[in-house]
Backbone bond lengths (Angstrom), bond angles and torsions (degrees), N, CA, C in turn:
res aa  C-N    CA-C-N  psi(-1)  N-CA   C-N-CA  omega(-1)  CA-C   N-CA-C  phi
1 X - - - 1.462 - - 1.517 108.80 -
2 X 1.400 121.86 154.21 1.440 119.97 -153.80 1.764 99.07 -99.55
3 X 0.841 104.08 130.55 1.677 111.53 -170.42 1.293 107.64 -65.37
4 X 1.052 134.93 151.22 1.758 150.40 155.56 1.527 120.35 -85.95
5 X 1.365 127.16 115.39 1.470 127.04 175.78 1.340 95.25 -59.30
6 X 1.066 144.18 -41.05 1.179 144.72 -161.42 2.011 104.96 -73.06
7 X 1.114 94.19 -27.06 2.045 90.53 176.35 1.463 109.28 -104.52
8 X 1.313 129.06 15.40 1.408 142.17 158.75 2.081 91.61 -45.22
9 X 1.058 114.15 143.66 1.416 118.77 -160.74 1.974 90.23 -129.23
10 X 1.208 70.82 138.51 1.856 86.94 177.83 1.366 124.94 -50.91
11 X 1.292 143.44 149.65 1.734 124.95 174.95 1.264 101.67 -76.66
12 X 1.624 146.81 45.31 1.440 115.24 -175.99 1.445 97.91 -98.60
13 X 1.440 103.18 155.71 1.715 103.54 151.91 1.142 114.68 -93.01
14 X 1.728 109.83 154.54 1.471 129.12 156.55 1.287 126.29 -43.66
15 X 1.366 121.90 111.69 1.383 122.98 164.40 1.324 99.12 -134.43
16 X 1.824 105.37 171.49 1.250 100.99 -178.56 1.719 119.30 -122.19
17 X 1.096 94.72 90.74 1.808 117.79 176.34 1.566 113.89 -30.53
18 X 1.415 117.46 -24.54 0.970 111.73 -164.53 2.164 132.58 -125.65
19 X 1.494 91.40 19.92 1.163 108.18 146.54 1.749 108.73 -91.19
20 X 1.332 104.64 140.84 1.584 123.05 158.45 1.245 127.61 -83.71
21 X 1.424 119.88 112.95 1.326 148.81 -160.40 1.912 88.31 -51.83
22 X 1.949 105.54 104.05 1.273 104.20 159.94 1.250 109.69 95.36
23 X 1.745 108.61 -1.67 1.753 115.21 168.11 1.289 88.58 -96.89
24 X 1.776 113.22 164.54 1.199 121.77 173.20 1.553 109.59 -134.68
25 X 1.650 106.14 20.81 1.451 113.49 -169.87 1.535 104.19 -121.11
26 X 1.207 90.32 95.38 1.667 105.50 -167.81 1.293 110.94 -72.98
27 X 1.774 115.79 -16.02 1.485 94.06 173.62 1.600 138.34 -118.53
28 X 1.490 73.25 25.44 1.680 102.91 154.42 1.377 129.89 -31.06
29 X 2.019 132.95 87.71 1.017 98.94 175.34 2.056 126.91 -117.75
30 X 1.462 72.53 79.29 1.841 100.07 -175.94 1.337 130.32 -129.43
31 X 1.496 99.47 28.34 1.862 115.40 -166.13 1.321 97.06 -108.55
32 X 1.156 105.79 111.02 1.446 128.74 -171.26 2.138 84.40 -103.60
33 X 1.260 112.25 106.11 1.492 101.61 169.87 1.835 121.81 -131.12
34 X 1.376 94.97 8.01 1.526 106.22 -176.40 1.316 120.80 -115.29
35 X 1.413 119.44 161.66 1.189 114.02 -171.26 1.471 99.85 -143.82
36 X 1.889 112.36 -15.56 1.801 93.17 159.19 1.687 94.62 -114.45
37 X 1.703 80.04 142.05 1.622 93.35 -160.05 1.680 102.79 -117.41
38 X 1.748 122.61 121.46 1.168 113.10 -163.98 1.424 107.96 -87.86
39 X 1.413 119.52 -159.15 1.486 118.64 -158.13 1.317 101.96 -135.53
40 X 1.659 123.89 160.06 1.398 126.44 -165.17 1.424 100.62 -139.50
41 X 0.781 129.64 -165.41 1.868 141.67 -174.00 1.340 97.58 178.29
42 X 1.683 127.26 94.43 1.303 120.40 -174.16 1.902 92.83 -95.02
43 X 1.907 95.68 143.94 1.361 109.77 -165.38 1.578 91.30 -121.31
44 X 1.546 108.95 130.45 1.512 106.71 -160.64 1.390 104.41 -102.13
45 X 1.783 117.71 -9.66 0.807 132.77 178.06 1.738 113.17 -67.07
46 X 1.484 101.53 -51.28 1.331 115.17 179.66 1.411 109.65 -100.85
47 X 1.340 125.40 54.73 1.133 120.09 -171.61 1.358 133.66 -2.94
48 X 1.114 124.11 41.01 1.484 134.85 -159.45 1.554 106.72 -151.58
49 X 1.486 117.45 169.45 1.663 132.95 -164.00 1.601 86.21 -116.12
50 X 1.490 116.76 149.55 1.326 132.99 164.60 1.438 104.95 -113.49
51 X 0.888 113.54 130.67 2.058 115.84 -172.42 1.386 96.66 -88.69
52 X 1.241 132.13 75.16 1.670 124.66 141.17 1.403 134.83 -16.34
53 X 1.207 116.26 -31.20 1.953 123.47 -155.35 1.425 82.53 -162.40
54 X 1.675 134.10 134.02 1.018 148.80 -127.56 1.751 89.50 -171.50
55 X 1.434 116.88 98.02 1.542 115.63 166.71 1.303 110.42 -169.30
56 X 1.586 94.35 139.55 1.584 113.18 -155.88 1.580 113.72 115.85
57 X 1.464 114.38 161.37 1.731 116.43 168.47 1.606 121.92 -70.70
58 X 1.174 117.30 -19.04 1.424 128.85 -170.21 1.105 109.36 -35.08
59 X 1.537 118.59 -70.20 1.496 146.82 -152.88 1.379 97.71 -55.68
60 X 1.760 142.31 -3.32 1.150 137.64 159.46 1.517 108.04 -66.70
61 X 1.302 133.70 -48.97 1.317 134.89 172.81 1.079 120.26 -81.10
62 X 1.412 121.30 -3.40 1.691 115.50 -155.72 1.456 106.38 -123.35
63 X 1.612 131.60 129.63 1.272 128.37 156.00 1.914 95.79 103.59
64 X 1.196 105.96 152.65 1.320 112.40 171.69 1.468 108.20 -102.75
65 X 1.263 120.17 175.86 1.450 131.28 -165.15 1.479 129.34 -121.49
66 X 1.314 124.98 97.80 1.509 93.03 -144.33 1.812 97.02 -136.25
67 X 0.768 121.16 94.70 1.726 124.52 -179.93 1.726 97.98 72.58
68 X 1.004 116.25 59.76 1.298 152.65 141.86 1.859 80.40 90.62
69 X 1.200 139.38 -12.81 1.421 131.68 179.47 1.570 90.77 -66.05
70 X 1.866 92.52 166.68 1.586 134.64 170.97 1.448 123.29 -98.45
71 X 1.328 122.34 53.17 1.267 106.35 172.25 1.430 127.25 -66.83
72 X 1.849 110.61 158.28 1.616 100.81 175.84 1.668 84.59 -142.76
73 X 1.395 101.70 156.97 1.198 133.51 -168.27 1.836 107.38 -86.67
74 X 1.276 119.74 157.46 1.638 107.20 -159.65 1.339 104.66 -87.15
75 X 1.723 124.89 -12.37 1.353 115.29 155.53 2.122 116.37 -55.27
76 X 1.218 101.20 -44.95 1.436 112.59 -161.62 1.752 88.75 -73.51
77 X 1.296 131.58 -25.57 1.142 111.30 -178.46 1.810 116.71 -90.44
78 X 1.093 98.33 -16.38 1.694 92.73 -177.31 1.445 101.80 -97.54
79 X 1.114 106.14 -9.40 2.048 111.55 165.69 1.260 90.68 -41.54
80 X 1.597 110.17 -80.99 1.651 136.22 -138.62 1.427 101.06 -86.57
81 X 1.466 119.74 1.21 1.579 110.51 173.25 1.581 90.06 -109.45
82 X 1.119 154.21 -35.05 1.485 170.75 -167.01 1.841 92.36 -49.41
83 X 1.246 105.50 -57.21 1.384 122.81 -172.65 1.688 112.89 -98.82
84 X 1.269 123.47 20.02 1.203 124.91 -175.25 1.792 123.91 45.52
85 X 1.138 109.66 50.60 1.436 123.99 -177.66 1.433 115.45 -93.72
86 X 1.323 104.12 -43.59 1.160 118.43 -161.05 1.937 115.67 -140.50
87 X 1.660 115.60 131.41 1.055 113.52 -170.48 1.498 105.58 -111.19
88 X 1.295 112.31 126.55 1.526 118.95 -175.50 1.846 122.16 -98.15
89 X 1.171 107.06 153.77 1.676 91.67 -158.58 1.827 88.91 -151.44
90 X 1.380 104.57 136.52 1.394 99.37 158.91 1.214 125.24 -88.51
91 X 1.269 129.42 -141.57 1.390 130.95 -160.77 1.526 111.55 -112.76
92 X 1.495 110.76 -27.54 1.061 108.31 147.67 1.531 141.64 -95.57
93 X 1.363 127.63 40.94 1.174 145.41 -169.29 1.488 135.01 88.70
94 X 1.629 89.91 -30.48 1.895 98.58 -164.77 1.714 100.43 -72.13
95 X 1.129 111.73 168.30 1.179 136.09 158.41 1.375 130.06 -56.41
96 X 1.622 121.69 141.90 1.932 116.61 170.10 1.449 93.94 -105.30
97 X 1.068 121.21 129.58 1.281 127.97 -179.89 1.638 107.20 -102.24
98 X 1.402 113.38 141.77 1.850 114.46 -178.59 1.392 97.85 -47.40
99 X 1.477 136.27 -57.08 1.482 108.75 179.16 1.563 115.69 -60.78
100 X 0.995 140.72 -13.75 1.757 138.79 172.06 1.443 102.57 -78.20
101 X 1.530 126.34 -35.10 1.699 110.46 162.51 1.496 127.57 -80.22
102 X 1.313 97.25 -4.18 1.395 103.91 168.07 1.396 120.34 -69.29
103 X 1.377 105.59 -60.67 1.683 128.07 177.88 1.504 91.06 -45.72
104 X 1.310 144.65 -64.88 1.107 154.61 -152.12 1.514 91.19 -69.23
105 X 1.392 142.88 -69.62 1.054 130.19 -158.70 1.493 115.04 -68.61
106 X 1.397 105.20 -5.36 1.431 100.22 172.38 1.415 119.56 -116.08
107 X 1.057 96.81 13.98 1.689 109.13 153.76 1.528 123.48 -68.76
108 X 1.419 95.01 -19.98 1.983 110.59 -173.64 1.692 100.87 34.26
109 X 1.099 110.85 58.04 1.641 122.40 174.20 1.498 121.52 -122.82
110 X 1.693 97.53 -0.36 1.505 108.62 179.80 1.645 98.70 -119.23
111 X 1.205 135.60 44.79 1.506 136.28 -175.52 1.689 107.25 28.74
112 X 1.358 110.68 66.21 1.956 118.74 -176.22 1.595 79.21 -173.92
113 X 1.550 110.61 127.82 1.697 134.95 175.51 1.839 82.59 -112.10
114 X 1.412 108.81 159.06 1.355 126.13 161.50 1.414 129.37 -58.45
115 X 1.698 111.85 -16.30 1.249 112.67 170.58 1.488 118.10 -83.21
116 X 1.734 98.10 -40.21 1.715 97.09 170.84 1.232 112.74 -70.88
117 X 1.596 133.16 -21.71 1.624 106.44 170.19 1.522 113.85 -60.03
118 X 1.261 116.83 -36.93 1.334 131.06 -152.11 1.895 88.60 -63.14
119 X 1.316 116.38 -56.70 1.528 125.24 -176.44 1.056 86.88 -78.00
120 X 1.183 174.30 146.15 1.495 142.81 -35.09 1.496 147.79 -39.65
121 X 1.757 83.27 -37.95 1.511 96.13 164.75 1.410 118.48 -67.59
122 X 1.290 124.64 -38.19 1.441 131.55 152.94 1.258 121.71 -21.44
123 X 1.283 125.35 -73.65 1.351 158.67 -119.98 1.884 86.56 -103.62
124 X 1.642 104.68 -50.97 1.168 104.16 -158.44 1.499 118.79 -91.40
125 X 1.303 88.66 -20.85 1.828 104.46 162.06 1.633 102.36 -47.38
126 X 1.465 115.11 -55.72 1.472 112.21 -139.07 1.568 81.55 -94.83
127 X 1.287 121.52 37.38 1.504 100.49 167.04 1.262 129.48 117.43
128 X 1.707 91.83 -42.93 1.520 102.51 -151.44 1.805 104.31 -74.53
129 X 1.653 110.37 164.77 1.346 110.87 169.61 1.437 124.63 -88.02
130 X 1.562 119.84 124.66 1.698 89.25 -173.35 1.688 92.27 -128.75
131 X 1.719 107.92 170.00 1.364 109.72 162.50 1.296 102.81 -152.77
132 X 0.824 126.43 170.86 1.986 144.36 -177.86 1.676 88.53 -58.27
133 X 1.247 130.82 137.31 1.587 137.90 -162.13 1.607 89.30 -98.75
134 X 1.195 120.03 98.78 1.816 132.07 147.30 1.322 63.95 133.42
135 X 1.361 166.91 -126.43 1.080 139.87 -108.36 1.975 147.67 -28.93
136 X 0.852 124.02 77.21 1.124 136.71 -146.62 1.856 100.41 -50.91
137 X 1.108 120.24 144.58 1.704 115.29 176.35 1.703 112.90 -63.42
138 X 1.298 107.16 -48.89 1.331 119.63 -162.31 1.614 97.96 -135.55
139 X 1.405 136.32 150.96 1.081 136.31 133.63 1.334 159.37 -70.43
140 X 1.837 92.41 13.36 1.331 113.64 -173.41 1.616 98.19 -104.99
141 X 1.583 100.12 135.79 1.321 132.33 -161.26 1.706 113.70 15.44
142 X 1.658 81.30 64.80 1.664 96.95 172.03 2.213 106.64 -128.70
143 X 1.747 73.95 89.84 1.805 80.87 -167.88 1.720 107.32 -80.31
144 X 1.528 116.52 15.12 1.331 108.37 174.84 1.460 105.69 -77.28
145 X 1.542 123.36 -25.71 1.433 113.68 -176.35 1.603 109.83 -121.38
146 X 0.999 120.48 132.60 1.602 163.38 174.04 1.170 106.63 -77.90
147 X 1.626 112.41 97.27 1.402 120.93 170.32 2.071 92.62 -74.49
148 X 0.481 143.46 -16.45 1.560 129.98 175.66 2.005 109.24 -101.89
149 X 0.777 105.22 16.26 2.167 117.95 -171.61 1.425 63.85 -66.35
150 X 1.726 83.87 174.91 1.495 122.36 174.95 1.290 111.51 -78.05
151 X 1.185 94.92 -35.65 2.183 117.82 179.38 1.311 97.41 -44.56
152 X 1.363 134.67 -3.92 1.966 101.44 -145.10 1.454 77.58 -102.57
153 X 1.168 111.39 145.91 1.562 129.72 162.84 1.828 103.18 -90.90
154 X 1.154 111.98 147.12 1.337 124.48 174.61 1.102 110.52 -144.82
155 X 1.404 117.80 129.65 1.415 149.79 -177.70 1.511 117.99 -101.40
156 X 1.396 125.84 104.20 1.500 108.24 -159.37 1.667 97.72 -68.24
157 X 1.600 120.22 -40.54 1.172 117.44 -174.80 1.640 128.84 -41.45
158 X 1.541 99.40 -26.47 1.366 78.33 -176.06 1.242 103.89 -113.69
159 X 1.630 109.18 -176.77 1.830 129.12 -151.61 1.903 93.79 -110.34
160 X 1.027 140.81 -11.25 1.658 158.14 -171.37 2.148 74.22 -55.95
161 X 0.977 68.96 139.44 2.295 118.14 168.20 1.387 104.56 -62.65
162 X 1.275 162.92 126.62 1.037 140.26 174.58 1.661 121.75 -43.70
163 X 1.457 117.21 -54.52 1.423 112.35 168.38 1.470 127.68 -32.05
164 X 1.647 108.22 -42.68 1.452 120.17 175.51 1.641 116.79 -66.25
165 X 1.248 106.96 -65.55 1.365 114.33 155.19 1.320 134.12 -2.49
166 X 1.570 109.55 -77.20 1.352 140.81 163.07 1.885 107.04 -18.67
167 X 1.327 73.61 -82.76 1.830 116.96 -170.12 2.211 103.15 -45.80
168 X 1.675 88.61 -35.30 1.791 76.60 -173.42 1.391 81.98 -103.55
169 X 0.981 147.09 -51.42 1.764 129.83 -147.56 1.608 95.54 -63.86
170 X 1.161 121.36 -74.68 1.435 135.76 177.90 1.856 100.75 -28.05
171 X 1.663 124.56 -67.67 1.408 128.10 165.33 1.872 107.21 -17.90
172 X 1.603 118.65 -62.33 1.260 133.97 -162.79 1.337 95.18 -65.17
173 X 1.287 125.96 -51.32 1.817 122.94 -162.41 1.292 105.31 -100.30
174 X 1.401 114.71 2.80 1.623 94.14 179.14 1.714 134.34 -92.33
175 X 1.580 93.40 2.11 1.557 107.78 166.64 1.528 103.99 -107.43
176 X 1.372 111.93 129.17 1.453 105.68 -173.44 2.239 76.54 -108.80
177 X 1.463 99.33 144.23 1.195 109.30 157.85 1.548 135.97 -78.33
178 X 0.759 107.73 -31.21 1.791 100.22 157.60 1.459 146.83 -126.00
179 X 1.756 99.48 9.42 1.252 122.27 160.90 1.692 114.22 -75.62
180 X 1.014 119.01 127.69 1.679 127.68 155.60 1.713 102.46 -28.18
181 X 1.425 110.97 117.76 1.858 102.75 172.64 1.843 92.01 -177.35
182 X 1.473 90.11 166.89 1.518 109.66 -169.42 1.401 120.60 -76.35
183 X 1.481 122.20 61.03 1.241 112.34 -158.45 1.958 124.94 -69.25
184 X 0.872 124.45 -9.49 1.640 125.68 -168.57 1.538 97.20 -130.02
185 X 1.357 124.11 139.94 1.608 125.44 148.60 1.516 90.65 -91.45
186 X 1.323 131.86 153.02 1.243 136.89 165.72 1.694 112.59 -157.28
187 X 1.245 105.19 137.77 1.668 141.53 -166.44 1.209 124.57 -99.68
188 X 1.472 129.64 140.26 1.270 112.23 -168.70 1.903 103.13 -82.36
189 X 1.283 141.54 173.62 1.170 136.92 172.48 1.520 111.43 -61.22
190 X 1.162 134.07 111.47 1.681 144.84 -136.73 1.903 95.74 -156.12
191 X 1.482 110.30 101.80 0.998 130.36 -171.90 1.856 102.91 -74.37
192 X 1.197 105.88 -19.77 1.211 118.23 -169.43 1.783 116.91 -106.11
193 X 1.710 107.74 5.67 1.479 128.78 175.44 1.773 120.81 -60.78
194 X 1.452 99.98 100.73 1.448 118.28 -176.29 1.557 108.17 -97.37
195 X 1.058 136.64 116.01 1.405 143.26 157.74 1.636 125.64 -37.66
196 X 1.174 88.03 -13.01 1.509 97.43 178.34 1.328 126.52 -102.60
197 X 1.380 128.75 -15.80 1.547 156.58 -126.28 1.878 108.03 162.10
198 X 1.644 103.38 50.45 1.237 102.69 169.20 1.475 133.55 -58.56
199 X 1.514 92.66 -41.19 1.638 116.33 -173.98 1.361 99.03 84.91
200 X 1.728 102.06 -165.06 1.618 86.07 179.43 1.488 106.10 -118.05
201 X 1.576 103.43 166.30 1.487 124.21 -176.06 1.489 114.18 -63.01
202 X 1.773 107.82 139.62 1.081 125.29 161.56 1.557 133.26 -10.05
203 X 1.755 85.68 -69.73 1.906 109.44 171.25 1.592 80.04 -153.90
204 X 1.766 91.04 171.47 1.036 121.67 161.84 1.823 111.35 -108.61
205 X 1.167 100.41 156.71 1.660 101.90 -166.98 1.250 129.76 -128.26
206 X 1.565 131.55 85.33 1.297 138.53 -127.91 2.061 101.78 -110.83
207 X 1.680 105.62 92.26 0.977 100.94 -171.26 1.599 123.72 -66.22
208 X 1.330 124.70 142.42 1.691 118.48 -175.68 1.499 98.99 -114.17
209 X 1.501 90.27 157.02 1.631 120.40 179.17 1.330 98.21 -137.95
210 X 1.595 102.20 138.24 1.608 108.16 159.20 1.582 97.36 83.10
211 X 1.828 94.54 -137.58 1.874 109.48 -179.45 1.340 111.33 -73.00
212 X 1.522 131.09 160.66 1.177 152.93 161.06 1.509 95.04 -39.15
213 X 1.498 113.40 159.73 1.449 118.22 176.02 1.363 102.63 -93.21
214 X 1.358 106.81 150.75 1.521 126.40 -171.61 1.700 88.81 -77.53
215 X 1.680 99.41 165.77 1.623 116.95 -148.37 2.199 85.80 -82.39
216 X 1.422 116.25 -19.31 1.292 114.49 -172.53 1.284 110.21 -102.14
217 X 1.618 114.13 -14.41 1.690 110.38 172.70 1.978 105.54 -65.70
218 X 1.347 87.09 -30.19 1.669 94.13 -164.40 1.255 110.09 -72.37
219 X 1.307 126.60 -40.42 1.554 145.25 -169.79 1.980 96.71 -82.68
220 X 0.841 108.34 -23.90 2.038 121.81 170.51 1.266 86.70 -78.90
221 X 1.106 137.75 -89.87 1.729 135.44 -166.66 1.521 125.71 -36.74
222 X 1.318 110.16 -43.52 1.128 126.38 176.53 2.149 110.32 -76.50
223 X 1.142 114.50 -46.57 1.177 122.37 160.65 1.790 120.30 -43.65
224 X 1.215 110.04 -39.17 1.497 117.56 167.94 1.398 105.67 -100.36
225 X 1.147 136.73 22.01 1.517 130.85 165.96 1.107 105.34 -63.09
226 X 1.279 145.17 -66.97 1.493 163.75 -144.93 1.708 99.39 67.96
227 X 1.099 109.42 54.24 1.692 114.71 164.94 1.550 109.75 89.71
228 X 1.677 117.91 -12.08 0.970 97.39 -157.32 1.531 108.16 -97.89
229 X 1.432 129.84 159.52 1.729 125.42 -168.23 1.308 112.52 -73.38
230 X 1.476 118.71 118.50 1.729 118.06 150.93 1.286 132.77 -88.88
231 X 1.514 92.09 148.86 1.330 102.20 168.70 1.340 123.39 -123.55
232 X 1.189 133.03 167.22 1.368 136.94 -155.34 1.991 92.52 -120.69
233 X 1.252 111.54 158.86 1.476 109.71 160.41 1.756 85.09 -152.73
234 X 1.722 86.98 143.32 1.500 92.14 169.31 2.103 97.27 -116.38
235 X 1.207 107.79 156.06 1.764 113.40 -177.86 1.447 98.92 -105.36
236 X 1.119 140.03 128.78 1.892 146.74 145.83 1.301 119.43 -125.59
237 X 1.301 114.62 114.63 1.018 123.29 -175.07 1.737 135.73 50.93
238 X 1.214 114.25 26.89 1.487 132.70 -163.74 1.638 109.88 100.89
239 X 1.445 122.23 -15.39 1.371 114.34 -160.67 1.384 80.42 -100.72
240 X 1.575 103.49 146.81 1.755 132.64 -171.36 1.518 82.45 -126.11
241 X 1.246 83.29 128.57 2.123 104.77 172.33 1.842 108.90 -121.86
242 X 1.066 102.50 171.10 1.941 86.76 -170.85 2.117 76.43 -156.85
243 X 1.364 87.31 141.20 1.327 90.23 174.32 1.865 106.31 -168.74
244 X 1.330 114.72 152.17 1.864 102.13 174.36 1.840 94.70 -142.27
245 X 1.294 98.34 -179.84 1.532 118.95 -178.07 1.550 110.50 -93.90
246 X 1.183 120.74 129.23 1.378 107.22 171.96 1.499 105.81 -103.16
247 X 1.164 112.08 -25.12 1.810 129.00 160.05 0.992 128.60 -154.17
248 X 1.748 108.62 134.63 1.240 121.58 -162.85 1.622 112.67 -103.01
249 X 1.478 120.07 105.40 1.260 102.49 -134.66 2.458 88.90 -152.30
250 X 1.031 117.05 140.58 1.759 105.05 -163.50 1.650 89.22 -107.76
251 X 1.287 127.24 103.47 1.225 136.21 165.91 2.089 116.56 -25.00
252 X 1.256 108.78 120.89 1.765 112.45 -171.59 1.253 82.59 -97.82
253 X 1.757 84.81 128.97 1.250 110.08 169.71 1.403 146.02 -75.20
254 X 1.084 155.13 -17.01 1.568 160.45 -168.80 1.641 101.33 103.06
């Protein structure tokens, strides 16, 4: 696939901006630690933020890449507004305020439920790298996905490139909220993390609602892993739990 000057990726390394020097409560979300604060253009169409103004190291881990634009996903944007990183703006000037991404995330109308923000914010506090699981960062020389597959959803409404297209429609439907599914690829903190040449993730991270997964949802998940380890997190009441199967197996009875 023919590369874009425009998705040429910055030299920064990964660090993580967002523990507080001498806190040890990573899931703190009241760390105000910046003082240059980048810019958003929230698109209501594409349920997603376009990063206009780009400052700080983040933007190596953060947002997918898509015809040389920055999109970020509405978990990744109320992260970076949560913590004053990032200032969000609609189209007609006004402001999204953390309670307006709130309302929004509990609309579950942008493929992100309140439990998976909650396990991201977790996850992403402590470092870790995450992205929407099959979502690719960038589309440059990423031959696992097929802007012409059967997969591609097409929207006559919008004006998006096919690559772009792809990358956000597919982004929107690929977390179903109350079906059992693979919601996060996630990375260990990798100073050396290129958007282009991720490799593959740590685990994958399969958020739950409600009951425990049945003994065949799990053995389905794991079957489409392609080898790689899951984990499950369940959310109660603010507390994020993380747990996986090492065997899936129906206890004999007497």
């Amino acid at each position: 696939m023919a590369s874009r000057g425009g998705e040429e990726e910055e030299g920064e390394h990964h660090r993580n901006p967002f523990l507080s020097i001498g806190s040890s409560k990573a899931s703190s979300s009241k760390l105000q630690f910046r003082n240059d604060i980048s810019r958003a253009l929230w698109d209501e169409k594409k349920g997603m933020g376009e990063i206009v103004e780009k400052k700080g190291s983040m933007w190596t881990t953060t947002g997918i890449i898509r015809n040389g634009k920055l999109y970020c996903s509405i978990e990744e944007i109320l992260f970076l507004v949560e913590r004053g990183a990032l200032h969000v703006v609609l189209s007609d000037g006004n402001s999204l305020t953390v309670g307006d991404l709130y309302k929004k995330i509990a609309q579950e109308k942008y493929g992100c439920s309140w439990e998976a923000f909650e396990a991201y914010r977790h996850l992403k506090t402590l470092g870790y790298i995450i992205g929407r699981h099959g979502i690719p960062w960038t589309m440059k020389k990423n031959n696992r996905f097929d802007s012409n597959s059967s997969q591609t959803t097409s929207n006559p409404n919008q004006t998006l490139d096919p690559d772009e297209e792809y990358g956000i429609s597919i982004l929107l439907e690929g977390m179903l909220i109350d079906d059992l599914k693979l919601t996060f690829d996630v990375y260990l903190p990798n100073s050396k993390f290129r958007k282009s040449s991720p490799g593959d993730s740590s685990f994958l991270l399969c958020v739950l609602r409600g009951n425990p997964p049945l003994k065949r949802e799990v053995e389905s998940l794991q079957r489409n892993s392609g080898g790689i380890p899951i984990k499950f997190c369940y959310v109660n009441h603010g507390l994020v739990s993380f747990f996986c199967f090492d065997k899936v197996t129906i206890p004999v009875l007497p």
